[in-house]
C-alpha positions in Angstrom: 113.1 119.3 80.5 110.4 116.8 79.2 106.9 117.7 78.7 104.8 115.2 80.4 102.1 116.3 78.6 103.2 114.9 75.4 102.7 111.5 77.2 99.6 111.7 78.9 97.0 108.5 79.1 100.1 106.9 77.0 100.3 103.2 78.0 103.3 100.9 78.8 104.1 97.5 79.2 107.2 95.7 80.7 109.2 92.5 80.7 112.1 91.6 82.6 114.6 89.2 81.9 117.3 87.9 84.4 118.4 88.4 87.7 116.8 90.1 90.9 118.5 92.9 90.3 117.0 93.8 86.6 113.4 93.5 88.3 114.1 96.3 90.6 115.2 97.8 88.0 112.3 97.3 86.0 110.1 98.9 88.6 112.4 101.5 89.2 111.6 102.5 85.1 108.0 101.7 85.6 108.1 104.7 88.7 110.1 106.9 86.6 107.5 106.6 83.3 105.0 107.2 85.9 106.1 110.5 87.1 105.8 111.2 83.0 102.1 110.5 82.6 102.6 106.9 81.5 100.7 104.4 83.0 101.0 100.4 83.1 98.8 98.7 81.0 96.5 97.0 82.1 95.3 93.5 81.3 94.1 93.6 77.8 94.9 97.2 76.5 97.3 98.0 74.0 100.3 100.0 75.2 102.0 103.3 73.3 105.6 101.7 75.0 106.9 98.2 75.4 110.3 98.0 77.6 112.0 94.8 77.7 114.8 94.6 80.6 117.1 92.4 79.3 119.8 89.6 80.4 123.2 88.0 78.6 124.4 85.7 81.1 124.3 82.9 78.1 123.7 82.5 74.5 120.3 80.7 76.0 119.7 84.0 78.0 120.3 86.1 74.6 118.0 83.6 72.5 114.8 84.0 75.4 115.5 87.8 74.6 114.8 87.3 71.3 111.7 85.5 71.6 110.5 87.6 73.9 110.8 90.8 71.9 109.3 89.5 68.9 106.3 88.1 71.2 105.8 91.5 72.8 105.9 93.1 69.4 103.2 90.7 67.8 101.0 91.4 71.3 101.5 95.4 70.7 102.0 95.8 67.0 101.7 99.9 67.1 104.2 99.9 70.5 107.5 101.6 70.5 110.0 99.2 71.3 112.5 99.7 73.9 115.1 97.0 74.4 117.7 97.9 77.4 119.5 95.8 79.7 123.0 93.5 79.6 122.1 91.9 76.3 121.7 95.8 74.8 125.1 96.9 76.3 126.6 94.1 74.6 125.1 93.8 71.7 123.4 96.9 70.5 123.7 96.1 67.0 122.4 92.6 66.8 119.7 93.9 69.2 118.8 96.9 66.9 118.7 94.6 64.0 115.7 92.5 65.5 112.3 93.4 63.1 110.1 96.0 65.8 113.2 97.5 67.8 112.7 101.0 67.8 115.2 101.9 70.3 118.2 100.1 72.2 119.6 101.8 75.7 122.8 101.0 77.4 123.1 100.6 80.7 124.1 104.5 81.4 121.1 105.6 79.5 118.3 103.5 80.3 117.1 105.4 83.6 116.2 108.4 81.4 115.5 106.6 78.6 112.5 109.5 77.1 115.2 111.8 76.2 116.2 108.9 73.7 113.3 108.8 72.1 114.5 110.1 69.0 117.5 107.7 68.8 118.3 104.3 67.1 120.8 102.9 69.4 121.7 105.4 72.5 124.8 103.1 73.9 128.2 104.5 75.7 131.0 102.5 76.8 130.2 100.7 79.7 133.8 101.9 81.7 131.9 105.5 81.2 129.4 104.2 83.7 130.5 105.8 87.3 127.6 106.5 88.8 124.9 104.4 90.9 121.5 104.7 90.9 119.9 102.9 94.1 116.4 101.7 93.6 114.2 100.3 95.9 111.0 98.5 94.2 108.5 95.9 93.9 106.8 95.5 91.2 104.2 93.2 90.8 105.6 91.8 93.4 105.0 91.2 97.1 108.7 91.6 98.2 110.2 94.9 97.8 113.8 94.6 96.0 116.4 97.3 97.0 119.6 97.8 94.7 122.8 98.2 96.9 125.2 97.7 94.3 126.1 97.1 90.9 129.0 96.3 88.3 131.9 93.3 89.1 135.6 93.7 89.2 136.3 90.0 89.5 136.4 89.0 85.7 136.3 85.4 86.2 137.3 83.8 82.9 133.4 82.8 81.2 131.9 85.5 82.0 130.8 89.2 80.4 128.6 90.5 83.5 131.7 93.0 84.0 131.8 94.0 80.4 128.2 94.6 80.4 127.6 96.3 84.1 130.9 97.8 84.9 132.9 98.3 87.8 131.8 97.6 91.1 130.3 100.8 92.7 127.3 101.3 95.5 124.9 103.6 97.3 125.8 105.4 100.4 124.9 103.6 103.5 122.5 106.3 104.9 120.7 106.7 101.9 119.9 102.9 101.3 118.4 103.1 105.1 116.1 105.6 103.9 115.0 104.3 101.1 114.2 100.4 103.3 112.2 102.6 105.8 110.1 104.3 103.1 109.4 100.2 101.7 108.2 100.2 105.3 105.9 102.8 105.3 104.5 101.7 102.2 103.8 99.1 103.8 106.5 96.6 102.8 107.4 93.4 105.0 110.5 92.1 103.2 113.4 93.1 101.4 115.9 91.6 99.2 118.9 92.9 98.6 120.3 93.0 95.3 123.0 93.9 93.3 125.6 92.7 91.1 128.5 91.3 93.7 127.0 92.7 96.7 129.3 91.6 99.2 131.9 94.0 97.1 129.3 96.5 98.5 131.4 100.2 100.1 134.2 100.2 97.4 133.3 103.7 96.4 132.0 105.0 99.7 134.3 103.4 102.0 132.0 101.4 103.9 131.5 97.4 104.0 128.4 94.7 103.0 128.7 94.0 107.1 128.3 97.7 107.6 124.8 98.1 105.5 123.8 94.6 107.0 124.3 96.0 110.7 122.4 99.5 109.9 119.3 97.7 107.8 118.8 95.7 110.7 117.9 98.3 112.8 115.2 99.4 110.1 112.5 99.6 112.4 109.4 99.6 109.3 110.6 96.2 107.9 110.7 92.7 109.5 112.7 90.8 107.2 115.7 91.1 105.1 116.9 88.5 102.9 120.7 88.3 101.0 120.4 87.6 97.6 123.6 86.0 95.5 127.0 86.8 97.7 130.7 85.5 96.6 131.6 83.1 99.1 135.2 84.6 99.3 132.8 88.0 100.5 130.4 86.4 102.4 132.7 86.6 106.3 132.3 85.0 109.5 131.1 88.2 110.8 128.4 88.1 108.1 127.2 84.8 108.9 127.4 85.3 113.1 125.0 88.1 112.5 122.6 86.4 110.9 122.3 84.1 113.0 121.6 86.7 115.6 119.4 88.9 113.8 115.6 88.6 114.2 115.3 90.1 110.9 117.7 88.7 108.8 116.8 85.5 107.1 118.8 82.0 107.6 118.8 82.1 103.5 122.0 81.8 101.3 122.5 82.1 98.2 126.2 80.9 97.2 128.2 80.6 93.6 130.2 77.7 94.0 130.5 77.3 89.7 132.5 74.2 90.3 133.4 71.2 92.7 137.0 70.8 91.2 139.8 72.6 92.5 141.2 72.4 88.8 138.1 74.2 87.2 137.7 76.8 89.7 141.4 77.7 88.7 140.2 77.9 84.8 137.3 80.2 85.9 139.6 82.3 88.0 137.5 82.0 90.8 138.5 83.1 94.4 138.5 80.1 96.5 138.7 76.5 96.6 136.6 73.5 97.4 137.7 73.4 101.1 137.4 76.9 101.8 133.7 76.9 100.0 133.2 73.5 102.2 134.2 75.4 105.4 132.1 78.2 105.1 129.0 75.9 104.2 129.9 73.9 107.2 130.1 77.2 109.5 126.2 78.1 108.2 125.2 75.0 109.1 126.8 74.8 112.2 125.0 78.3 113.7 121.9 78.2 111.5 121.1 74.3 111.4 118.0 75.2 109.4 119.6 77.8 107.2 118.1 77.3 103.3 121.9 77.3 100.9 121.4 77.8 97.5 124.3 76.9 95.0 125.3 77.9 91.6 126.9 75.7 89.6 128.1 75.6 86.3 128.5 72.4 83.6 130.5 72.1 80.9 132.6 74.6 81.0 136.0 74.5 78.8 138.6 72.3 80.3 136.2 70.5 82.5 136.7 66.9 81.9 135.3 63.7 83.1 137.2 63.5 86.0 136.6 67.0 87.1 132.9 66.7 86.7 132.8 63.7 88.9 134.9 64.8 91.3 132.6 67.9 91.4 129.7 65.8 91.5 131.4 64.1 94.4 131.7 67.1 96.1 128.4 68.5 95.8 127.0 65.2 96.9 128.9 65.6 100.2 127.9 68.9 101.1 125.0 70.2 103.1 123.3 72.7 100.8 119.4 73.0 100.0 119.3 73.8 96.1 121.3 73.5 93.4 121.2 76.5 90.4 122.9 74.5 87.6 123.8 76.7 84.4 124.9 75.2 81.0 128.0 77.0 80.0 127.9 78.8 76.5 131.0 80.3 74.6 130.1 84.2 75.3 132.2 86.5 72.8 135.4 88.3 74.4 136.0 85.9 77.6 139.0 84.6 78.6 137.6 81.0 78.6 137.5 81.3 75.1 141.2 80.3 74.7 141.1 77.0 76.9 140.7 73.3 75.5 139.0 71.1 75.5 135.6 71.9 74.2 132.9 70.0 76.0 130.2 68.3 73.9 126.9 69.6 73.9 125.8 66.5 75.0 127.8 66.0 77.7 127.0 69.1 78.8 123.4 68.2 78.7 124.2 64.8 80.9 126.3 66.7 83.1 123.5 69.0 83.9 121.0 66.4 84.3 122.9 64.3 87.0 123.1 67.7 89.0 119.8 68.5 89.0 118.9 64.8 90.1 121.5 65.6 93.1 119.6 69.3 93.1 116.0 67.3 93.8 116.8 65.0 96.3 119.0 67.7 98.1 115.7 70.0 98.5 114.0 67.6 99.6 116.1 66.1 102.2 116.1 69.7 103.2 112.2 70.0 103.5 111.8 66.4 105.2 114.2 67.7 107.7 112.1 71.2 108.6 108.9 68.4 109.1 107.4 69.4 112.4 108.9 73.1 112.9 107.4 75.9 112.9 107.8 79.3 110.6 106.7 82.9 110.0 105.3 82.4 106.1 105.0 85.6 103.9 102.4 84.8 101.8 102.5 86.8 97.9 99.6 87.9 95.8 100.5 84.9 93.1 97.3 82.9 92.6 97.5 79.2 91.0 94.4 77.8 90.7 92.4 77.9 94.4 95.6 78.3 96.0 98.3 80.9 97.2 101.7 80.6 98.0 104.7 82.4 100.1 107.5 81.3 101.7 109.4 80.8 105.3 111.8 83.2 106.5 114.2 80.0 105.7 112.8 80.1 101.7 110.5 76.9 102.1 107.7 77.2 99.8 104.2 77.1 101.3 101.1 76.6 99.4 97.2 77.6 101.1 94.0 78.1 99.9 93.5 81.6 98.5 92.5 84.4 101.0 93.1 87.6 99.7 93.5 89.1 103.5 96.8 86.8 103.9 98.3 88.8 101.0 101.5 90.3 102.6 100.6 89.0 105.8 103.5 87.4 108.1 101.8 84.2 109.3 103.0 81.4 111.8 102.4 77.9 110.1 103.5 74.3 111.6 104.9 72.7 108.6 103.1 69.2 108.3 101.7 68.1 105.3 104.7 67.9 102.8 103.9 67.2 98.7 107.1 65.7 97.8 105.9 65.6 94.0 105.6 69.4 94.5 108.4 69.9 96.7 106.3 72.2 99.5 104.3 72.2 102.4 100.4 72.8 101.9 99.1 74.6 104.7 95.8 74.7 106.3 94.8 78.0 107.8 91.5 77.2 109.1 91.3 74.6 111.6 
């Protein structure tokens, strides 16, 4: 049992790396510390407790953790250090080794991570972890973000995501439900949900992803719901015909496509080929004509050669999606990619990324020309730039307004209009 006395008026920070899912995860920690007696810092004040939520996905991912900790550190000199997060399941040792680490957590140990206190490195096997802890958070943020699932059993060749999470595993249906309707009450307009490979969401409660989708959209306290990243071998018809049915479910997806060549996606192990990707793009479209589809893409992987990254390029060029997410592949220890040749230049991979995200920018903005003269529900977020605020369609266009804190996680009808295309977003006048 702690004693939450031992930590009253103690101060912490927090910085999150990553995806969607370590930020609801952050705030899940940040609740928890609460409930001890230890407050967020606020602006200016030192904190007793620094965590840093950490990602791996690349050796760029594992370098930004770096930087980060020793910045934090230098910003709270006197803070414990907490490092957590894929990058400390991974590497606990080369994490523990960085000067002001006081403590690394795995990811079995890191939602109790006060009885730890006393430890260097507090890290167990990651096939240990069985259990799944569901959060549903915000943050500093305006959305809420509610954990449905975590851990991957695809083990596509690049990547460690399953060495560093585990196997797939999820909440319970009823219990998720609960959790959305108390975002509600809170007073909570949107959720996203997040999770590792959430469309592999019921493996260890015997429900489905189609199952949750149905129940959460009968979640009377929230009016929108928004799919983060989804497999597109997971992402059914019946998923998509839903949505496009739902008043609450956002005409937003988020896809990993990884490559455009039939060839690569083989190397990767993937689940799919280009035609069935193409297909399921194409059935979006074809019930949700103004459906926001985000890809993931990934150059320079080992084995993909000139002629696959054109012919990927070609592809991509072809099909109808909104954004591109291109990554730059990295060699990550104990992958399977590790054994395939050839090695792709760093250069190359550099030029390879820059031609997609060329194809990335004119894609979104096609996408925005073409929503010119409709009209939207904008949630508009706390985030303040200059005079202005910001939020975003139910479709993910970004909308921009002069600052009024009483639109702050307000649900607002705007005619899109006046497009920036040197911004890529719609600025939005409220008043007249």
């Amino acid at each position: 049992m702690i004693d939450t006395h031992l930590f009253q008026d103690k101060k912490a920070v927090y910085y999150t790396l990553g995806c969607k899912l370590n930020f609801a995860e952050t705030s899940t920690l940040g609740k928890y510390l609460t409930g001890q007696g230890i407050r967020k810092a606020l602006a200016g004040e030192k904190a007793d407790f620094c965590v840093v939520n950490t990602c791996s996905v690349t050796e760029l991912a594992d370098k930004k953790c770096r930087q980060a900790i020793r910045r934090i550190k230098k910003q709270h000199p006197e803070a414990f250090m907490i490092v957590t997060g894929c990058y400390a399941q991974l590497k606990p040792e080369e994490v523990s080794g960085i000067e002001g680490v006081d403590l690394v957590l795995g990811s079995n140990q890191k939602m109790n991570l006060l009885d730890h206190l006393t430890d260097k490195i507090a890290v167990t096997p990651i096939k240990e972890a069985k259990t799944f802890i569901p959060s549903c958070s915000k943050g500093d943020r305006t959305r809420y973000f509610l954990k449905v699932q975590d851990g991957c059993d695809y083990y596509c060749s690049y990547c460690t995501i399953p060495f560093a999470r585990g196997r797939s595993r999820n909440g319970k249906i009823a219990d998720l439900v609960r959790m959305a309707e108390q975002a509600g009450r809170e007073g909570g307009k949107e959720i996203v949900l997040t999770g590792v490979n959430i469309g592999d969401f019921g493996k260890t409660t015997g429900e489905t992803f189609f199952d949750l989708v149905q129940a959460l959209d009968k979640v009377e306290t929230i009016e929108r719901f928004r799919i983060s990243s989804i497999e597109p071998n997971l992402l059914t018809d019946e998923i998509v015909e839903f949505v496009a049915h739902s008043e609450k479910f956002a005409p937003h997806f988020h896809i990993p496509l990884q490559s455009g060549s039939d060839d690569v996606l083989k190397l990767m192990r993937r689940k799919y080929n280009t035609a069935f990707f193409k297909s399921k793009i194409e059935k979006i479209k074809t019930l949700l004509p103004d459906a926001f589809i985000g890809v993931d893409v990934i150059v320079g992987v080992r084995g993909e050669t000139d002629k696959h990254f054109e012919e990927a390029k070609r592809f991509l060029e072809e099909l109808p999606f909104s954004q591109l997410h291109v990554f730059t592949y990295s060699e990550r220890p104990g992958t399977m990619a590790l054994q395939i040749e050839p090695v792709v230049s760093p250069r190359e991979k550099q030029e390879r990324s820059k031609q997609l995200l060329l194809l990335s920018g004119e894609k979104t903005k096609s996408f925005y020309r073409s929503q010119i003269g409709t009209t939207h529900k904008v949630l508009f977020e706390h985030t303040r730039r200059d005079s202005f605020m910001q939020g975003f369609t139910e479709n993910y266009i970004k909308i921009e307004s002069v600052y009024d804190p009483n639109r702050i996680n307000q649900l607002i009808d705007v005619s899109l209009e006046n497009f920036n295309e040197e911004q890529t977003t719609f600025i939005i006048s409220l008043y007249g």
